[in-house]
C-alpha positions in Angstrom: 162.2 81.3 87.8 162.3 85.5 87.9 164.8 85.2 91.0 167.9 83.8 88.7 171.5 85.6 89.2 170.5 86.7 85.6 167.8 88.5 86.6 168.8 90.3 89.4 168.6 94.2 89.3 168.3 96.7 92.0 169.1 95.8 95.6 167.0 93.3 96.6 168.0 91.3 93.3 166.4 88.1 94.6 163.0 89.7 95.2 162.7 92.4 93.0 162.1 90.4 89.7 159.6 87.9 91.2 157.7 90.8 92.1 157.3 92.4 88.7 156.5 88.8 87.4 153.7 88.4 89.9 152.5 92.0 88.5 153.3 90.6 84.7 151.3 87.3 85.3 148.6 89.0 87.0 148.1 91.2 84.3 147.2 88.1 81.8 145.1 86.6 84.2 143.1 90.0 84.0 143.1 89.8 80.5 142.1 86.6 80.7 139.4 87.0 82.9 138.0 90.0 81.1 137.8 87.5 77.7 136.4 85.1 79.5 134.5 87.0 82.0 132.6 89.0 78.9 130.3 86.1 78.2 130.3 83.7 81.5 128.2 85.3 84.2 130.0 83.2 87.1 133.1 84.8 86.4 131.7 88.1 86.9 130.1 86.9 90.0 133.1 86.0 91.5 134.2 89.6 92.0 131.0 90.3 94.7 133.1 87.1 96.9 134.1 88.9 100.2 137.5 87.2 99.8 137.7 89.0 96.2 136.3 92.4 97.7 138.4 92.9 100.7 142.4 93.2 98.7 140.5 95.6 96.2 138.9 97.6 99.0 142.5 97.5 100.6 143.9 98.4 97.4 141.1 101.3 96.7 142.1 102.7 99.9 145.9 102.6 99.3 145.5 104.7 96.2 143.6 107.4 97.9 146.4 107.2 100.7 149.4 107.9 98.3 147.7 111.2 97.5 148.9 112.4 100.5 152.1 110.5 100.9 155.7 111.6 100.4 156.4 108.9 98.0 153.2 107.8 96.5 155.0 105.1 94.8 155.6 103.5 98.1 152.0 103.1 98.3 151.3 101.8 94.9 153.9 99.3 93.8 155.0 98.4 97.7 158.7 98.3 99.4 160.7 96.6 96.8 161.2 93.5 99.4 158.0 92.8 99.0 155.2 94.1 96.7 152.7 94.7 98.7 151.2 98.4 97.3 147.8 98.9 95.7 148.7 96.7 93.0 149.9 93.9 94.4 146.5 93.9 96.5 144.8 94.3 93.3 146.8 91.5 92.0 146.0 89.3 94.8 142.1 89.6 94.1 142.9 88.9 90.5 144.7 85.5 91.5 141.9 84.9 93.4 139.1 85.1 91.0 141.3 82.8 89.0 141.4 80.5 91.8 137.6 80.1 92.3 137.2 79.6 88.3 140.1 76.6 88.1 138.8 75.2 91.4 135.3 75.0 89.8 136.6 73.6 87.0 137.9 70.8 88.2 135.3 70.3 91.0 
């Protein structure tokens, strides 16, 4: 949907406006997830899941990193190809968390 001609901006036109809509729809999920997560202790418990841990770990240690880089943008938003900084890790775990709770849902 976000990689429409009308979209496009920057060089990588086809890319570069999913990635800020992955960043945009992972921010409501950690809205979401902090409503929801306020009052449901499984949520909460998600977050201690090794496959939830491991992108924020990844995405901890990418912040600390761009201290000490040239462009400590690089390191937090990702090549604009494809996304993958500090918060598109943090975005991953936050996807994931989601995942578990809709899975269980339904399960």
């Amino acid at each position: 949907m976000f990689a429409t001609p009308q979209l496009n901006f920057g060089y990588w036109g086809q890319v570069e406006g999913m990635v800020v809509f992955n960043h945009f729809m992972s921010a409501i999920v950690a809205l979401l997830l902090l409503k929801a997560g306020l009052n449901n202790k499984e949520i909460r418990q998600y977050f201690s899941h090794p496959v939830v841990l491991l992108p924020i770990v990844i995405g901890l240690y990418s912040i600390i990193a761009s201290i000490s880089h040239r462009l400590p943008v690089l390191s937090l938003y990702g090549s604009p190809q494809l996304g993958q900084g500090a918060f598109g890790y943090f975005a991953l775990s936050l996807l994931t968390v989601l995942y578990f709770h809709v899975f269980k849902t339904i399960k």
